[in-house]
C-alpha positions in Angstrom: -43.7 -41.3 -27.1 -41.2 -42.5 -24.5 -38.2 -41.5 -26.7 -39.6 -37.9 -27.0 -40.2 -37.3 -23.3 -36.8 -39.0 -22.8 -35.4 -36.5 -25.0 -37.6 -33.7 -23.1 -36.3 -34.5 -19.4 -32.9 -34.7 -20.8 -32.9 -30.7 -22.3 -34.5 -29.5 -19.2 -31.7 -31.5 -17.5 -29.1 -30.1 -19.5 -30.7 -26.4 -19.2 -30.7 -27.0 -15.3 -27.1 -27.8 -15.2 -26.3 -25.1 -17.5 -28.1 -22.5 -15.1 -26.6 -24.2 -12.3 -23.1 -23.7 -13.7 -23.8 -19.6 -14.1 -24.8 -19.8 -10.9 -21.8 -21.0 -9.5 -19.5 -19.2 -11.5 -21.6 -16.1 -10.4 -20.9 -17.5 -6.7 -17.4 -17.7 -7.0 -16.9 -14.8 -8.9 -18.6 -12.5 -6.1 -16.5 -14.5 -3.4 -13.2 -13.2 -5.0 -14.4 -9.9 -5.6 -15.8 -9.6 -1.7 -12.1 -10.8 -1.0 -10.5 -8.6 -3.0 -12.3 -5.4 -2.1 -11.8 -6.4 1.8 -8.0 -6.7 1.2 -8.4 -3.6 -0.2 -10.4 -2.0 2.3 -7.4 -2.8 4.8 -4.8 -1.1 2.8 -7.2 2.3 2.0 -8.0 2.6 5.3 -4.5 2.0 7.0 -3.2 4.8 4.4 -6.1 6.8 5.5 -4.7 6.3 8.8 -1.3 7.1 7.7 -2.3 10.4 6.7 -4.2 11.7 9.5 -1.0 10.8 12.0 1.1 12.6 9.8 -0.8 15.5 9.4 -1.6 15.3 13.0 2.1 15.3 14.5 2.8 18.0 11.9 -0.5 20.5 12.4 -0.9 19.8 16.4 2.1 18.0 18.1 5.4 19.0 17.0 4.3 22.6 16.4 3.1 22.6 20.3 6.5 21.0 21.2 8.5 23.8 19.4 6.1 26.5 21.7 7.0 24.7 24.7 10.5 23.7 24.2 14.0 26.1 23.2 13.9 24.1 19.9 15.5 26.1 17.1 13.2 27.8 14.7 15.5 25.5 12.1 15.2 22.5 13.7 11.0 23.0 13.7 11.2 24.3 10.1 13.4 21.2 9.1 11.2 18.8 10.6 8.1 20.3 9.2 9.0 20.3 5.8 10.0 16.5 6.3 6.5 16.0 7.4 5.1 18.0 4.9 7.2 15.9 2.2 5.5 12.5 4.1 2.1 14.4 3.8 2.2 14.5 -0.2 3.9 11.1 -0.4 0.3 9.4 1.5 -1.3 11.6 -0.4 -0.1 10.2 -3.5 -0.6 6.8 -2.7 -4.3 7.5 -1.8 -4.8 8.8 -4.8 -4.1 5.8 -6.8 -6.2 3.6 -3.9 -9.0 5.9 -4.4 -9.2 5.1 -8.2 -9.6 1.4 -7.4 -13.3 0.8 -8.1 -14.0 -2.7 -8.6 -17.9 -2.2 -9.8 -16.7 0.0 -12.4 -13.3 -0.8 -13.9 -12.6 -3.7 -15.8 -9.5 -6.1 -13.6 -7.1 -5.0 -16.6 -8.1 -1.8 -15.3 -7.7 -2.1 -12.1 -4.4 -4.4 -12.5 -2.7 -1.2 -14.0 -3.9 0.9 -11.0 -2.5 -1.5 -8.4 1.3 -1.2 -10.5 1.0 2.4 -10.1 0.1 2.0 -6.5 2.8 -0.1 -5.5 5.3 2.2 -7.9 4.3 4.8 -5.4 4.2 2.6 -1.9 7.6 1.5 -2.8 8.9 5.2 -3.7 7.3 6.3 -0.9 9.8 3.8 1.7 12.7 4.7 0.1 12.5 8.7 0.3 10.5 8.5 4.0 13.4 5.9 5.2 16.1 8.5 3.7 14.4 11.5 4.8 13.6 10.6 8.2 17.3 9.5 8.8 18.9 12.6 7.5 16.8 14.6 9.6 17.7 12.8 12.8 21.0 13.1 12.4 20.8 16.8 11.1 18.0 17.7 14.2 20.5 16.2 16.6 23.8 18.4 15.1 21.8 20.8 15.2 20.1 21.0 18.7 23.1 19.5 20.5 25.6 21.5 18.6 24.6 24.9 18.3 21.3 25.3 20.1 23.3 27.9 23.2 19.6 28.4 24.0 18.6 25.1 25.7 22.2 25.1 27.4 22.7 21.3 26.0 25.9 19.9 27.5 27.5 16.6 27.0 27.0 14.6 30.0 24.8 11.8 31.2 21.7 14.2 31.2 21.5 14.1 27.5 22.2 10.3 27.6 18.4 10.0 28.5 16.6 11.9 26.1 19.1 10.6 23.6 18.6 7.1 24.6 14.1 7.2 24.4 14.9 9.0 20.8 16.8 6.0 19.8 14.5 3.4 21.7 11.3 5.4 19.7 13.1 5.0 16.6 13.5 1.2 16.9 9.9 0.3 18.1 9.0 2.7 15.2 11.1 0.5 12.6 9.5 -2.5 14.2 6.0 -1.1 13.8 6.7 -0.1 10.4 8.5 -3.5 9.2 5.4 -5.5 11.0 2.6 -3.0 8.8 5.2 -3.4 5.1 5.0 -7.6 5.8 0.9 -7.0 6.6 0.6 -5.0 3.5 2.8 -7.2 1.3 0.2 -10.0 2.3 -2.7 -8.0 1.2 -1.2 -6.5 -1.6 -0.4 -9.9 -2.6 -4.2 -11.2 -2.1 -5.2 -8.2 -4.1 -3.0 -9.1 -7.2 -4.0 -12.7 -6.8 -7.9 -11.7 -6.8 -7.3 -9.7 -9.9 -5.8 -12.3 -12.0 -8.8 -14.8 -10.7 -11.4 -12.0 -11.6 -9.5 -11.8 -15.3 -10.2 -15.4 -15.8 -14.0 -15.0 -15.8 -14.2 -11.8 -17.9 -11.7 -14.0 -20.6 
């Protein structure tokens, strides 16, 4: 009799540890995903941010700088288009975030997602960084070197407006290298998360 209720405690033992063990898998599992979807979070909603800047300079600010200014009809059309080129590039990439469901989509899934996203973050960098740095130059030529309108002349009065362009340019690089290292770091926990996730569903 002492054998079989031996044997009895030891099952319901063994079925306690076994739920246990589900329930800490089912811990941790919801501890990466909660991780995963806030690193997430961070990177949708600074692109969401991205996007409303962008569309905000080109929609509101520079078009009321171009009403208020001598600025070339060029110039504004260049620097619109450029905007408008940054417009469907964060548009892009929030296309691919906004596919990233985690409650839906397996992590294979959602691993193959995150390549195309980063296929397009990177793309995006390279054609914004080109793009903004031909313009400059070109705005400059062409404002300083054939706008007869504004009366630009060479001489310390252009040194200023020159000099807060270039100063705007650097903080903006430093901004933008500080948010690429902030994003690499989430984009890295992200990937990380994913291949965690995998493990459980293997």
């Amino acid at each position: 009799m002492e054998l079989e209720e031996l044997r009895a405690s030891w099952n319901v033992l063994n079925e306690r540890l076994a739920e246990n063990e589900i329930l800490n898998q089912r811990m941790v599992k919801e501890m990466i995903s909660q991780k995963t979807k806030s690193a997430f979070d961070k990177i949708y909603h600074m692109g969401l941010y991205n996007l409303f800047v962008i569309f905000f300079m080109m929609t509101l600010v520079f078009p009321w700088i171009y009403m208020h200014t001598p600025m070339m009809a060029f110039s504004f059309a260049m620097v619109e288009v450029v905007m408008g080129i940054g417009l469907l590039l964060e548009c892009r990439k929030i296309y691919w975030l906004s596919q990233f469901n985690m409650e839906q989509k397996s992590s294979k899934e959602l691993m193959n997602l995150t390549l195309h996203y980063k296929k397009a973050y990177y793309e995006a960098i390279v054609w914004s960084v080109a793009l903004v740095c031909l313009v400059l130059v070109a705005f400059y030529v062409a404002e300083l070197g054939f706008n007869h309108r504004a009366g630009y002349e060479i001489s310390l009065r252009i040194l200023l407006p020159i000099g807060l362009s270039l100063a705007t340019c650097a903080f903006g690089y430093l901004v933008g290298l500080w948010q690429r290292r902030r994003h690499a770091a989430q984009l890295q926990e992200i990937e990380q998360g994913l291949k965690e996730l995998k493990e459980f569903e293997n």
